[in-house]
C-alpha positions, 0 to 999 in steps of 0.5 A: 820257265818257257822259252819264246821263240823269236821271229827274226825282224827284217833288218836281221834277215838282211844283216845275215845276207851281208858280206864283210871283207876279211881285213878291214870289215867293210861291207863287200858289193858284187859278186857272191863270191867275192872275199875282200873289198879291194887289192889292197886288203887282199894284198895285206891279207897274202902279205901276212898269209906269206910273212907266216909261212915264211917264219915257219919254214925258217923255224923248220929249217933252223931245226933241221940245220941243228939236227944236221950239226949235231949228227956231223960231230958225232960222226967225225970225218972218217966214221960212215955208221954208229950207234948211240942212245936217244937219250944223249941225242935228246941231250945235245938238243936233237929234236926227232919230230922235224925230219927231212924224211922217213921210209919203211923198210925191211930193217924197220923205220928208217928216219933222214935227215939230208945224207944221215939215215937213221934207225931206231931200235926198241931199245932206244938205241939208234944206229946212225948211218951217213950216206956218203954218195949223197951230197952234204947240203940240202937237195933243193939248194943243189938243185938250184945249184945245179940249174945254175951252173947248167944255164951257165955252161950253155951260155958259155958254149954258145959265148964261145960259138960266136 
């Protein structure tokens, strides 16, 4: 059985050249370039665009959040460095695929999670470090924090300048 090869007709020739809009599917007139019909549909798109990335760092951070809170009642308030099996963090809900950081270093692969370091051995041991130089929160909070309070002192200086 041979195939016919088929000579596209005029009207799908045209039908390949036509642009349709990303959200609704019109037909799109103007520049080559151009992605949506109008700002409403490019409104909705970014709307939607942001909506998901905003969940997904949400879902990151609640992550990160737990870790954190797992890790501060294993430590205690006087305990600066310990050791414990991954299988028992793995049991207290402890994710290890959402980190707040990693490093190589001469000691091996060293993970973070905001001031906690952690290295893990092959034995599945982990030796859980808390630095306690660095602040407990998150350092883009602190930032913020720390932009805020400059701001203030300099107002504050010129308020009392007057």
């Amino acid at each position: 059985m041979a195939f016919e090869c088929k000579k596209p007709t005029i009207s799908e020739e045209i039908d390949k050249n036509i642009r349709l809009c990303c959200v609704c599917d019109l037909k799109l007139f103007g520049r080559s370039d151009k992605v949506f019909c109008d700002v409403t549909c490019k409104n909705k798109y970014h709307f939607e665009l942001r909506k998901h990335n905003k969940s997904v760092s949400n879902v990151t951070i609640k992550i990160l959040n737990k870790n954190y809170q797992i890790l501060c009642f294993l430590t205690g308030i006087n305990c600066n460095k310990f050791t414990v099996n991954k299988i028992d963090l793995q049991s207290k809900g402890f994710n290890f695929e959402i980190v707040s950081g990693f490093d190589q270093t001469k000691f091996g692969f060293k993970v973070k999670i905001y001031e906690f370091s952690l290295y893990i051995s092959s034995h599945n041991k982990i030796t859980v470090i808390r630095n306690s130089q660095q602040t407990h929160i998150s350092p883009f909070v602190y930032k913020r924090w720390e932009r805020f309070y400059k701001k203030n002192e300099v107002l504050n200086a010129n308020s009392k300048k007057l």
